[in-house]
PyMOL Python script that loads the backbone (N, CA, C, O; Angstrom):
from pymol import cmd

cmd.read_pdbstr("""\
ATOM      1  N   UNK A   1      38.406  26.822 -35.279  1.00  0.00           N
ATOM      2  CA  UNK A   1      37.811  25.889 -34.338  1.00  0.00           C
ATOM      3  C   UNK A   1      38.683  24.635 -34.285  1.00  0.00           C
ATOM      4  O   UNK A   1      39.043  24.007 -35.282  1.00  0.00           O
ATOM      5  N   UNK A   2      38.989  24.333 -33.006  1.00  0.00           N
ATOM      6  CA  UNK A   2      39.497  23.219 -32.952  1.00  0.00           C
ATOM      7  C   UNK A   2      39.151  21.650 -33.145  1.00  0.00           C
ATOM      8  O   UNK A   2      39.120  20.915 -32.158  1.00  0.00           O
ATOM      9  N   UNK A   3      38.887  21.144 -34.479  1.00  0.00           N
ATOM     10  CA  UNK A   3      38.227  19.820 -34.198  1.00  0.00           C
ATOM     11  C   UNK A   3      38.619  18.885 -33.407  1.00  0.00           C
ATOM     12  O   UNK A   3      37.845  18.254 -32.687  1.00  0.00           O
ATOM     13  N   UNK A   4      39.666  18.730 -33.454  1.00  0.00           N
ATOM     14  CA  UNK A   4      39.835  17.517 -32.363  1.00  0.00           C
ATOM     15  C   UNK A   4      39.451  17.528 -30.837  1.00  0.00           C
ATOM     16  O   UNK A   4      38.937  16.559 -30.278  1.00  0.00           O
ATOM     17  N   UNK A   5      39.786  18.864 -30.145  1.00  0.00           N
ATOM     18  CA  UNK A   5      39.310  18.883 -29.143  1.00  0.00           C
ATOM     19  C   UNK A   5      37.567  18.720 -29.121  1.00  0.00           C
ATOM     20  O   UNK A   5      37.038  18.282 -28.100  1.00  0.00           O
ATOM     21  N   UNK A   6      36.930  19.011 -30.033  1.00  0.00           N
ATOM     22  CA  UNK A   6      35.620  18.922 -30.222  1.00  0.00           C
ATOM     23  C   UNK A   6      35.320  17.741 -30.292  1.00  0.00           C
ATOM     24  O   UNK A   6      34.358  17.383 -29.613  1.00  0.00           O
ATOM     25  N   UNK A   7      35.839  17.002 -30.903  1.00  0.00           N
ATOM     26  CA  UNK A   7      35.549  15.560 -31.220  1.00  0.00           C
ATOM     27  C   UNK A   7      35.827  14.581 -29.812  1.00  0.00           C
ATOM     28  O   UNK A   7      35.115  13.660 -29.412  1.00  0.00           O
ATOM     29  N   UNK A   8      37.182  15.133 -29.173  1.00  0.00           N
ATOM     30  CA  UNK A   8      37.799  14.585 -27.863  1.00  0.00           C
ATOM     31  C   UNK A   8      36.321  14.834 -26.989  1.00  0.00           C
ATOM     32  O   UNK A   8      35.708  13.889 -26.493  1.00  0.00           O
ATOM     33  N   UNK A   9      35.919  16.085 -26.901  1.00  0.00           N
ATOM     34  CA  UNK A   9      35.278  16.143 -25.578  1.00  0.00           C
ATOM     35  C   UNK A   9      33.584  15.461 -26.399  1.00  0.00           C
ATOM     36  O   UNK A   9      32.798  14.973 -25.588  1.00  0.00           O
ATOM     37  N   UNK A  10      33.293  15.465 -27.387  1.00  0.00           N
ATOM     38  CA  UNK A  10      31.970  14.771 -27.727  1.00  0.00           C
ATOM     39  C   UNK A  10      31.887  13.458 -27.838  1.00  0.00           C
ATOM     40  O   UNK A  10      30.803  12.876 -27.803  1.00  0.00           O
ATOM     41  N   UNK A  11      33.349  12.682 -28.026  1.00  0.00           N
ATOM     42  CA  UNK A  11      33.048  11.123 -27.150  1.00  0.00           C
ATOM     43  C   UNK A  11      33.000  10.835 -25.194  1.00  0.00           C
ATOM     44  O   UNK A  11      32.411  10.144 -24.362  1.00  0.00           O
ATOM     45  N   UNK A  12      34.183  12.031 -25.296  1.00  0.00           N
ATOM     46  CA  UNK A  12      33.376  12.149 -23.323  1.00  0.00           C
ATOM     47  C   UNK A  12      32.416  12.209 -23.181  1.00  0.00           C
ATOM     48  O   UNK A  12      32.190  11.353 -22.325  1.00  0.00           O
ATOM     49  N   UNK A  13      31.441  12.714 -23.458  1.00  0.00           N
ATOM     50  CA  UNK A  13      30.225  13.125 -23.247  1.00  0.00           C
ATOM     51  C   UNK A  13      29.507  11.943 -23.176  1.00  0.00           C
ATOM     52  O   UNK A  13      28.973  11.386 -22.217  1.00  0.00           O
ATOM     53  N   UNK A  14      29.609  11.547 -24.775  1.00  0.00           N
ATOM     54  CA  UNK A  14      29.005  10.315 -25.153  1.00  0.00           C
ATOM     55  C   UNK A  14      29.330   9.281 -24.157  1.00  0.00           C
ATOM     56  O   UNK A  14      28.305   8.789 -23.684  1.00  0.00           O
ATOM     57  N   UNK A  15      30.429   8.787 -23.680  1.00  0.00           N
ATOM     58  CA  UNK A  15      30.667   7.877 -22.816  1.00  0.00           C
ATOM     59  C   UNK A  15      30.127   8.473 -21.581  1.00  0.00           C
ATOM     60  O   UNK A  15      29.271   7.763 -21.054  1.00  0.00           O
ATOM     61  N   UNK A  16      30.319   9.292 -21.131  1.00  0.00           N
ATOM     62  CA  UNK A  16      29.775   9.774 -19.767  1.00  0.00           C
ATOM     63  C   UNK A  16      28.328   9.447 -19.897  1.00  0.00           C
ATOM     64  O   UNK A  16      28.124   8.569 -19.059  1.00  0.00           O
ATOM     65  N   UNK A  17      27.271   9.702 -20.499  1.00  0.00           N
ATOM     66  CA  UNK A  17      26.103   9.620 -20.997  1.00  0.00           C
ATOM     67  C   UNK A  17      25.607   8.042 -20.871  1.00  0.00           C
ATOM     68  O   UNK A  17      24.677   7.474 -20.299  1.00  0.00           O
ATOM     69  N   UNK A  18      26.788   7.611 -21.758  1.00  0.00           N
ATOM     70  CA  UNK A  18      26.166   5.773 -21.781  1.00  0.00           C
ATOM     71  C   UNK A  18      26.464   5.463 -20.181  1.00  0.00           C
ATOM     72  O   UNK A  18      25.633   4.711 -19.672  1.00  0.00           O
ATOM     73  N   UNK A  19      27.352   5.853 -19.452  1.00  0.00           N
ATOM     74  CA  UNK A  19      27.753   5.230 -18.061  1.00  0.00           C
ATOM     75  C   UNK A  19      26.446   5.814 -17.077  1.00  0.00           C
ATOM     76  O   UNK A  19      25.955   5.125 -16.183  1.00  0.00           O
ATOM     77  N   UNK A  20      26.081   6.910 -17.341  1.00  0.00           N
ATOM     78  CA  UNK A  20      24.909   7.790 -16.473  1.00  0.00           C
ATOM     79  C   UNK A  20      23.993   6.225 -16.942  1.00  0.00           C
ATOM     80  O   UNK A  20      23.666   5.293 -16.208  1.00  0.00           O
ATOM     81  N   UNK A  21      23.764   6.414 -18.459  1.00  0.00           N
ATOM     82  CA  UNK A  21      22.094   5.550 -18.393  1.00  0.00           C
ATOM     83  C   UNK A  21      22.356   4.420 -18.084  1.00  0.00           C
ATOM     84  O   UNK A  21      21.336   3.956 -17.573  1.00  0.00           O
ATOM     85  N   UNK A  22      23.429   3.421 -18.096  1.00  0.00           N
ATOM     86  CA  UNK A  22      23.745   2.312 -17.363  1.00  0.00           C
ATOM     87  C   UNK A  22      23.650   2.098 -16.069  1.00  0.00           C
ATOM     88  O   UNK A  22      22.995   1.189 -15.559  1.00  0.00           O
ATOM     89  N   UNK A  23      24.272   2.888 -15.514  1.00  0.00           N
ATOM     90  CA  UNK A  23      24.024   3.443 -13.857  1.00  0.00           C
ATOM     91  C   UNK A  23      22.202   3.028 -13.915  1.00  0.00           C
ATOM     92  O   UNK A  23      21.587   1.988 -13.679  1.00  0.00           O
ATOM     93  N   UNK A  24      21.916   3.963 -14.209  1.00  0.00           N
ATOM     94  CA  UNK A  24      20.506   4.458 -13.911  1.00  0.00           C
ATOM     95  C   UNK A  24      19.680   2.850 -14.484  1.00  0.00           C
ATOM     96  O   UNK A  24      19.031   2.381 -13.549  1.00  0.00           O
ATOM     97  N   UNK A  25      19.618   2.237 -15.390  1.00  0.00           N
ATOM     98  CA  UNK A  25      18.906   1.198 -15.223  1.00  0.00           C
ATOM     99  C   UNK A  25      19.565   0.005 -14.141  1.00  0.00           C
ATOM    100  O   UNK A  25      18.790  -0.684 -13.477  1.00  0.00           O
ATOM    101  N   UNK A  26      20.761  -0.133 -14.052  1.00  0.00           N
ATOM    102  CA  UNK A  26      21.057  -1.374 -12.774  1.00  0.00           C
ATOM    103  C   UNK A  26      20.889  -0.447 -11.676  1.00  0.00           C
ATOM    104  O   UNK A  26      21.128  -1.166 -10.706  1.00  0.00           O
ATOM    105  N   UNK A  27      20.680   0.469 -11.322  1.00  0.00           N
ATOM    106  CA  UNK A  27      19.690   1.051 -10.063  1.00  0.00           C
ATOM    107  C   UNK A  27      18.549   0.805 -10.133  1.00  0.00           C
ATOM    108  O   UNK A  27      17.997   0.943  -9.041  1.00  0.00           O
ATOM    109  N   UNK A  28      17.681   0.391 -11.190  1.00  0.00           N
ATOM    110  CA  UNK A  28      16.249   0.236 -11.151  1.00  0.00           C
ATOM    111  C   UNK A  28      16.105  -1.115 -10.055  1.00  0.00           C
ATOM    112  O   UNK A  28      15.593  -1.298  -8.951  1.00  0.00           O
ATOM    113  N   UNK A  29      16.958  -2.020 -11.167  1.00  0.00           N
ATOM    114  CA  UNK A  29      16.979  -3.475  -9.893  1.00  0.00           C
ATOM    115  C   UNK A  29      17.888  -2.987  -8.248  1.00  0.00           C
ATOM    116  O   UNK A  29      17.736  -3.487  -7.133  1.00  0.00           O
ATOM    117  N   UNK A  30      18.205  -2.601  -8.395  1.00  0.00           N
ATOM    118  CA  UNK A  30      19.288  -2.594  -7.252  1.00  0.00           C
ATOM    119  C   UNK A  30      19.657  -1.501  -6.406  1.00  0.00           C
ATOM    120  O   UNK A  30      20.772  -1.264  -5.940  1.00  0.00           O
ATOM    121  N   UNK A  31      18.340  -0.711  -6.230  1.00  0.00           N
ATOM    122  CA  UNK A  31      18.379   0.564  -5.423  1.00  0.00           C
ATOM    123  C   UNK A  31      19.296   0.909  -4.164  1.00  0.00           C
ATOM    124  O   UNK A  31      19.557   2.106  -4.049  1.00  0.00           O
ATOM    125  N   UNK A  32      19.715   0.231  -3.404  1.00  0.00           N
ATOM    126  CA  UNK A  32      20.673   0.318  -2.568  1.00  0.00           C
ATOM    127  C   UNK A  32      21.709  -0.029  -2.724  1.00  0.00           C
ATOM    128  O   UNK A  32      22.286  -0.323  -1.677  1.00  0.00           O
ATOM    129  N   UNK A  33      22.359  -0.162  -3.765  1.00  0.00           N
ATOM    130  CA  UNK A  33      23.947  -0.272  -3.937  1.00  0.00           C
ATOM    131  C   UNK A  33      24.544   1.259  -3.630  1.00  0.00           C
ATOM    132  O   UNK A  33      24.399   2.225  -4.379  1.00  0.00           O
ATOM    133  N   UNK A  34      25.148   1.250  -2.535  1.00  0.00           N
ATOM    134  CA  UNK A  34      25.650   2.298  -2.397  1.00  0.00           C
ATOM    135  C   UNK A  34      27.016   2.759  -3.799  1.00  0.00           C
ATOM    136  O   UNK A  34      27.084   3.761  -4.511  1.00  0.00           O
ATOM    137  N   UNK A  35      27.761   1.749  -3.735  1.00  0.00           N
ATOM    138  CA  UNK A  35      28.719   1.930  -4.625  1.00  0.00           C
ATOM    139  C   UNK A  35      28.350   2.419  -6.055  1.00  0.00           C
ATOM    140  O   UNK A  35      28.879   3.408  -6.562  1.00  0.00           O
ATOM    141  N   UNK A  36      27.242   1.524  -6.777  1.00  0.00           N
ATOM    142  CA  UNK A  36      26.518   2.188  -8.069  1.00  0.00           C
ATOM    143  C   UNK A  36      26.291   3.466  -7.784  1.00  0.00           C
ATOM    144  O   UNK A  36      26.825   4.148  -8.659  1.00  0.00           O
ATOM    145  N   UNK A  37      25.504   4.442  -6.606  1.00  0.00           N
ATOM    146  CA  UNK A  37      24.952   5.241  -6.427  1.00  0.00           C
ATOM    147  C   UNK A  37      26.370   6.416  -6.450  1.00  0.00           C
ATOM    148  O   UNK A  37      26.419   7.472  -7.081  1.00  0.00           O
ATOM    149  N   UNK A  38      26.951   6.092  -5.959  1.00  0.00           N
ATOM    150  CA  UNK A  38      28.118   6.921  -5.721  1.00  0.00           C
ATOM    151  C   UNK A  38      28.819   7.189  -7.470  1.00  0.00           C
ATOM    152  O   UNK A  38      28.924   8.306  -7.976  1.00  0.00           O
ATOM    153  N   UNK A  39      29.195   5.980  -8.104  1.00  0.00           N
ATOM    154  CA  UNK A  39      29.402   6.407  -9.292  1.00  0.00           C
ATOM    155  C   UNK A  39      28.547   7.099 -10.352  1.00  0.00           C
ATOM    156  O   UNK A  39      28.954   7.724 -11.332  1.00  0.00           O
ATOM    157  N   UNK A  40      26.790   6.782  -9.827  1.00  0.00           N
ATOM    158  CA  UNK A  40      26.154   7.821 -10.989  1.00  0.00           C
ATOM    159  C   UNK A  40      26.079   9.256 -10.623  1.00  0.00           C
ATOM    160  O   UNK A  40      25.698  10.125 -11.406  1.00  0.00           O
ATOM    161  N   UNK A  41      26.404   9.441  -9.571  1.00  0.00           N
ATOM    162  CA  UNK A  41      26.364  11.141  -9.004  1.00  0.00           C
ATOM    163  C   UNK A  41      28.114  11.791  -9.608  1.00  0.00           C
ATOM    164  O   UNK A  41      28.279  12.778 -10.325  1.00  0.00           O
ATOM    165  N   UNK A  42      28.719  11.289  -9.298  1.00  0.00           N
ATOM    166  CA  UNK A  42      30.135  11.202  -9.914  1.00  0.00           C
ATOM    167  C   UNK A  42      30.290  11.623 -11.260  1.00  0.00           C
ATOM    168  O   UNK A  42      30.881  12.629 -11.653  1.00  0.00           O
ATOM    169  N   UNK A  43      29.387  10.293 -12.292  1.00  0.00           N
ATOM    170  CA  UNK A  43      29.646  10.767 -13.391  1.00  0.00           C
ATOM    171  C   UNK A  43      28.333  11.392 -14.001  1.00  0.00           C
ATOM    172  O   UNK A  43      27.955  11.012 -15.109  1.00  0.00           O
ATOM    173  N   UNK A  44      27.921  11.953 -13.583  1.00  0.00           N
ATOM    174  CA  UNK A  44      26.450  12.797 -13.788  1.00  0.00           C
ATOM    175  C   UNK A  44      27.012  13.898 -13.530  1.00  0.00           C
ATOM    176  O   UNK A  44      26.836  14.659 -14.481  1.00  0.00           O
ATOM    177  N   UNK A  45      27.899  14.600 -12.308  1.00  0.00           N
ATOM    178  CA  UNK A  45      28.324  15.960 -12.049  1.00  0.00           C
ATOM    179  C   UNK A  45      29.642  15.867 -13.279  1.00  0.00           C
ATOM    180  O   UNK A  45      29.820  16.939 -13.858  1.00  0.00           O
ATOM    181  N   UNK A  46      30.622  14.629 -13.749  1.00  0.00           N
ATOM    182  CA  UNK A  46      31.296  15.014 -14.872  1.00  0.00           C
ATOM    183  C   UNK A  46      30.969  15.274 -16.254  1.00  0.00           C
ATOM    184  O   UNK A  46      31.673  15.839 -17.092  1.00  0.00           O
ATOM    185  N   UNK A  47      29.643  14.720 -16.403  1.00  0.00           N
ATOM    186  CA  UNK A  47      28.732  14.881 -17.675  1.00  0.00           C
ATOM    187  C   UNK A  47      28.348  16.308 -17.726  1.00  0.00           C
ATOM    188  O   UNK A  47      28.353  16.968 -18.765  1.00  0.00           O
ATOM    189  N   UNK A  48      28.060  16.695 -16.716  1.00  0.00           N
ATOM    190  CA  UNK A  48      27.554  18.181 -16.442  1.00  0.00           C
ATOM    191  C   UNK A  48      28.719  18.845 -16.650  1.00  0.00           C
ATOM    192  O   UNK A  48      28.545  19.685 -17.532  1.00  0.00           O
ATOM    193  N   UNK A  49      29.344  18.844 -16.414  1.00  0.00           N
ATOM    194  CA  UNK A  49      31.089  19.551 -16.426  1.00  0.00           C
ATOM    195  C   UNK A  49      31.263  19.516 -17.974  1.00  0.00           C
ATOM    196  O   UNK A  49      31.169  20.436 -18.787  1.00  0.00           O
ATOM    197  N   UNK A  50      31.537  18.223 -18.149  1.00  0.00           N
ATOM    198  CA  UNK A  50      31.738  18.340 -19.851  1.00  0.00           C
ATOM    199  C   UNK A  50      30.977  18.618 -21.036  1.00  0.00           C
ATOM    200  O   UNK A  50      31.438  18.497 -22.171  1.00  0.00           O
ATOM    201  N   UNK A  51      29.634  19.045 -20.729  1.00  0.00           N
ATOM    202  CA  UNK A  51      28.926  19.440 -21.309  1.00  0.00           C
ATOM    203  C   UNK A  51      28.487  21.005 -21.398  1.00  0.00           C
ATOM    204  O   UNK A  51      27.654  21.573 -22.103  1.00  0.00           O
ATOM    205  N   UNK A  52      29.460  21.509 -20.316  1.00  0.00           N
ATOM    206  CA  UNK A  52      29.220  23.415 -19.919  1.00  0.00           C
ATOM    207  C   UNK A  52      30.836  23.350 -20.775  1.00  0.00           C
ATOM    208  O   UNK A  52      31.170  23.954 -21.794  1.00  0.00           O
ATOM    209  N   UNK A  53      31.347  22.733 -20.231  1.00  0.00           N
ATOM    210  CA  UNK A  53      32.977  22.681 -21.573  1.00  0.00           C
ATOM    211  C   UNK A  53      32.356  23.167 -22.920  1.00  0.00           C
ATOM    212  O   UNK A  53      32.306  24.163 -23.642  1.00  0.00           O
ATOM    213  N   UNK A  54      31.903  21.849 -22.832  1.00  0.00           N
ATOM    214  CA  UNK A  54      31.975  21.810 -24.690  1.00  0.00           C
ATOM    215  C   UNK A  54      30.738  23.352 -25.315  1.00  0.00           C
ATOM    216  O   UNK A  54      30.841  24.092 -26.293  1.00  0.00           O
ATOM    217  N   UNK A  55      29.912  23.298 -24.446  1.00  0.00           N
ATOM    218  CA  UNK A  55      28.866  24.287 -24.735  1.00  0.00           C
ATOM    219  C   UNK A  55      29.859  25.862 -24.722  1.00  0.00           C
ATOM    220  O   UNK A  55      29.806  26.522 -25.760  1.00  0.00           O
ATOM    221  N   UNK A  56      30.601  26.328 -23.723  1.00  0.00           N
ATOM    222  CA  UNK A  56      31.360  27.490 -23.893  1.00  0.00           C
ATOM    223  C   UNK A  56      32.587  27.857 -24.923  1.00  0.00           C
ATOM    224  O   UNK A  56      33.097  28.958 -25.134  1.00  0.00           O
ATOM    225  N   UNK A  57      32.880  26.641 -25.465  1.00  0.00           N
ATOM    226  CA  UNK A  57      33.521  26.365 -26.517  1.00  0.00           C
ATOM    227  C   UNK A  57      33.176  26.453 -28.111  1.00  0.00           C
ATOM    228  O   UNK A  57      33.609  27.115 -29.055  1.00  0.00           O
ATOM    229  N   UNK A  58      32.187  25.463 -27.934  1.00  0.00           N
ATOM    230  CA  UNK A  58      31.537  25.152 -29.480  1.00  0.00           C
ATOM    231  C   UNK A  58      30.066  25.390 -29.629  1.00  0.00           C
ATOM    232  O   UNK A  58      29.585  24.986 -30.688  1.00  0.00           O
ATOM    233  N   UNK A  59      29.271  25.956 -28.793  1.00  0.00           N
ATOM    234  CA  UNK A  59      27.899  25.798 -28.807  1.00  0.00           C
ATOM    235  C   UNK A  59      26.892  25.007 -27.955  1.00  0.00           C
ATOM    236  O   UNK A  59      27.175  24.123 -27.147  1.00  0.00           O
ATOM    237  N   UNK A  60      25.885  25.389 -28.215  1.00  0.00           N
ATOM    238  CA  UNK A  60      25.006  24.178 -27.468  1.00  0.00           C
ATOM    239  C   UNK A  60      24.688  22.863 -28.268  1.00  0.00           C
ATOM    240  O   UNK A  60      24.521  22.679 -29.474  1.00  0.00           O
ATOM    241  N   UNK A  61      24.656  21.890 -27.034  1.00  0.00           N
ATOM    242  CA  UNK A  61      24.280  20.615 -27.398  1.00  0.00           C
ATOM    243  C   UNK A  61      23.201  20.076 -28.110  1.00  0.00           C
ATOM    244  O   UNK A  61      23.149  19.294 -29.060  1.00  0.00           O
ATOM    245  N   UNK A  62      22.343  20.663 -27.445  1.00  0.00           N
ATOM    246  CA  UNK A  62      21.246  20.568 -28.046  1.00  0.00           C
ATOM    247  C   UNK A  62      19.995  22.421 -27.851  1.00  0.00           C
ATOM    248  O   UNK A  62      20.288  23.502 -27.341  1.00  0.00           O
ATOM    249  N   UNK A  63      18.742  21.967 -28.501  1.00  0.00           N
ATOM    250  CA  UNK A  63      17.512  23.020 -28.024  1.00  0.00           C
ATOM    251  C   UNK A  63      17.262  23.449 -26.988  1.00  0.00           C
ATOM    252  O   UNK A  63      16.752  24.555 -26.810  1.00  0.00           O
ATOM    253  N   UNK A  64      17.797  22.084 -25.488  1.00  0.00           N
ATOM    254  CA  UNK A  64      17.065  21.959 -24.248  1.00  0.00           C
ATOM    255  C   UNK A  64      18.709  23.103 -23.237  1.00  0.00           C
ATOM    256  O   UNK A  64      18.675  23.086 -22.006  1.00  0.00           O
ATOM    257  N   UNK A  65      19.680  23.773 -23.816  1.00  0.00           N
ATOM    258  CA  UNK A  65      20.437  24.262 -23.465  1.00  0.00           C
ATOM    259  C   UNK A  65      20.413  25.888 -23.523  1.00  0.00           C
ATOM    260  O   UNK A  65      20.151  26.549 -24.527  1.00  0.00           O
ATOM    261  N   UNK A  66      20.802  26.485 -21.999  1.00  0.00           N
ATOM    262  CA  UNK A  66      20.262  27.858 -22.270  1.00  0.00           C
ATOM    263  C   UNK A  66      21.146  28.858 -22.937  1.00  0.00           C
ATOM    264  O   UNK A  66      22.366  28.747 -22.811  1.00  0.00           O
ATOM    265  N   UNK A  67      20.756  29.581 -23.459  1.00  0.00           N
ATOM    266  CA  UNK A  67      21.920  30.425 -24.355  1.00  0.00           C
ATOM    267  C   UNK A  67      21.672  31.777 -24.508  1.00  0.00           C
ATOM    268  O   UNK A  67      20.565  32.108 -24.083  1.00  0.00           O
ATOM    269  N   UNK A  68      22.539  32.922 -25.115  1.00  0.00           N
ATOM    270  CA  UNK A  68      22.113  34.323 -24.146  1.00  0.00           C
ATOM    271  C   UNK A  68      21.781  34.316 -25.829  1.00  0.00           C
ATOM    272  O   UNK A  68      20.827  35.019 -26.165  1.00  0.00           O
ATOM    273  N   UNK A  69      22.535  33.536 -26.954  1.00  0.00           N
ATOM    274  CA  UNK A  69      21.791  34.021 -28.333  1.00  0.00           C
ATOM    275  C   UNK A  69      21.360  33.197 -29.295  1.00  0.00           C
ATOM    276  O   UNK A  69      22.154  32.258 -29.350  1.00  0.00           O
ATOM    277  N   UNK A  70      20.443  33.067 -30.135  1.00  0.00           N
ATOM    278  CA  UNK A  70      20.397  32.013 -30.969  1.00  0.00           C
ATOM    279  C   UNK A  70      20.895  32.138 -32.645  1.00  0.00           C
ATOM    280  O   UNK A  70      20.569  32.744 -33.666  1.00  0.00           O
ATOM    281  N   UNK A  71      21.879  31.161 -32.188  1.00  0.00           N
ATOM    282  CA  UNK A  71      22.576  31.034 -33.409  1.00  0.00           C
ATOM    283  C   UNK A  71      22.520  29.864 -34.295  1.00  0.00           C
ATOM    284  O   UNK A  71      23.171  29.684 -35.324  1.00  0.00           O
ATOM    285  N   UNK A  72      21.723  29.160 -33.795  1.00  0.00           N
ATOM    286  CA  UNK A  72      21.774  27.999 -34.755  1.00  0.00           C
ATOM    287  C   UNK A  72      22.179  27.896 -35.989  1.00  0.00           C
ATOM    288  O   UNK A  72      22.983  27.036 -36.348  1.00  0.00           O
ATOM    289  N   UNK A  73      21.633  28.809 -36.798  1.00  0.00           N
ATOM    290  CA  UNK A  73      21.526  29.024 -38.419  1.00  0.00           C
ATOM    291  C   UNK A  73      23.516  29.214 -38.851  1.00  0.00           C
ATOM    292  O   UNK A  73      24.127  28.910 -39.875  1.00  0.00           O
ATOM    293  N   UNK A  74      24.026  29.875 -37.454  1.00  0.00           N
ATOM    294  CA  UNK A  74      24.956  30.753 -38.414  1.00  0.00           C
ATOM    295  C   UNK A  74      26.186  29.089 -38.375  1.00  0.00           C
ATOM    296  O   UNK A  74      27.410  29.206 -38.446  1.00  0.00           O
ATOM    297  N   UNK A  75      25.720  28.195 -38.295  1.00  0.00           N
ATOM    298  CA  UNK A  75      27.163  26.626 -37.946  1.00  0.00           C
ATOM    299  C   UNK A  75      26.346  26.558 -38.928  1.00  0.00           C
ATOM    300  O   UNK A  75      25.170  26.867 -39.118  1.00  0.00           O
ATOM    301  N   UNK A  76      27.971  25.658 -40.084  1.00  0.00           N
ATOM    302  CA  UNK A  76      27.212  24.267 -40.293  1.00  0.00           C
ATOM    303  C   UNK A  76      26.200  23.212 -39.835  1.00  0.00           C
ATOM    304  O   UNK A  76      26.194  22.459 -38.861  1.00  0.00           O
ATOM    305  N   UNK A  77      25.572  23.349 -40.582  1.00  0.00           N
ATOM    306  CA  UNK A  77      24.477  21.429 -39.875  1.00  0.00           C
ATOM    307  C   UNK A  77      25.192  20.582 -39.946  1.00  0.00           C
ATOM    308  O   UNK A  77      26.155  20.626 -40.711  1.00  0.00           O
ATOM    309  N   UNK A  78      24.903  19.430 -39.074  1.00  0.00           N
ATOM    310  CA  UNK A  78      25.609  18.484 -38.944  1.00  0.00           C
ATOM    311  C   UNK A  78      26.240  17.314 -40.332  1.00  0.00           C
ATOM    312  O   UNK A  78      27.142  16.500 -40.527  1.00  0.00           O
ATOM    313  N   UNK A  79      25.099  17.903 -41.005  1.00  0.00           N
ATOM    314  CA  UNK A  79      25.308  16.762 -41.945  1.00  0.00           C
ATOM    315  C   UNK A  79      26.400  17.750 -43.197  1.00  0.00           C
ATOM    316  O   UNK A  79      26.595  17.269 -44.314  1.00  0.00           O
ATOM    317  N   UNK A  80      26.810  18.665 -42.929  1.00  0.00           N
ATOM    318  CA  UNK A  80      27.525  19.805 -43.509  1.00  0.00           C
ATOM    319  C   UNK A  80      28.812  19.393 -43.333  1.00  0.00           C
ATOM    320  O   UNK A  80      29.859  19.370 -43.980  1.00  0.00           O
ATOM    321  N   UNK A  81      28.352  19.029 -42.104  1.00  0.00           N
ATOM    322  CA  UNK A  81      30.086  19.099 -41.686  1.00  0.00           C
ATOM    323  C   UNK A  81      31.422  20.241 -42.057  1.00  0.00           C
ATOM    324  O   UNK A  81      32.638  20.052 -42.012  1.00  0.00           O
ATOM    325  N   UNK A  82      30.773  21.249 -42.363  1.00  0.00           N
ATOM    326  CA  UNK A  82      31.805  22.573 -42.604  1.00  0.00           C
ATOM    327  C   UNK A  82      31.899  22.367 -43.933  1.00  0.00           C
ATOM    328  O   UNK A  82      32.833  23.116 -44.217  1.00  0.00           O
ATOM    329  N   UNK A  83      31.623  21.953 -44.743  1.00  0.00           N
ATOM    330  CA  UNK A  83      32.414  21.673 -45.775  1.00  0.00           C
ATOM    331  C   UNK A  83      31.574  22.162 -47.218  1.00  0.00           C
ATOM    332  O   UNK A  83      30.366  21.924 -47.208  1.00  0.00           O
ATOM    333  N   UNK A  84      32.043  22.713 -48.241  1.00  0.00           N
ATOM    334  CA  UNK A  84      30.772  23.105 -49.589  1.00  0.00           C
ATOM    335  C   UNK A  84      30.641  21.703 -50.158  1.00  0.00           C
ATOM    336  O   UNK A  84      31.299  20.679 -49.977  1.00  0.00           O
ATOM    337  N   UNK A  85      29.739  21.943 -50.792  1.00  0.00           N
ATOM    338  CA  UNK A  85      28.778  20.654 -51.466  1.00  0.00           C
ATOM    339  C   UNK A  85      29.504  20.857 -52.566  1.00  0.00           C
ATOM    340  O   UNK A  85      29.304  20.175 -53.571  1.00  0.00           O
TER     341      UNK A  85
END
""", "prot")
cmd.dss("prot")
cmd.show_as("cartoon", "prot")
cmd.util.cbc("prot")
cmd.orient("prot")
């Protein structure tokens, strides 16, 4: 498994994510900014992108992701980090 690319595309995410929910609350005040609106569809379809990446790669993100098997058990947990105790 490649970590770095794993790690590369799980701060995309992460940043894509913080820019979506940023978006999405200065739209609360400011519903007609076209320009805001244009960048949360933008980076909402790249969040989506990088998140079918990383999922065909390394797994699912989370529970709420569909999957043809469940494997949870057979990864390390996070707090494992691959590694023996």
């Amino acid at each position: 498994m490649n970590t770095d690319r794993k790690k590369a595309l799980l701060e995309q995410i992460r940043a894509f994510a913080f820019s979506v929910n940023d978006l999405a609350l200065y739209l609360d005040t400011h519903p007609c900014d076209a320009r805001a609106l244009r960048y949360h569809k933008e980076y909402t379809e790249k969040l989506q992108e990088l998140k079918q990446m990383y999922q065909n790669e390394f797994g699912p993100l989370s529970i709420y992701s569909p999957q043809d098997e469940w494997k949870w058990i057979e990864s390390p947990w996070p707090w494992e980090k691959g590694g023996n105790c």
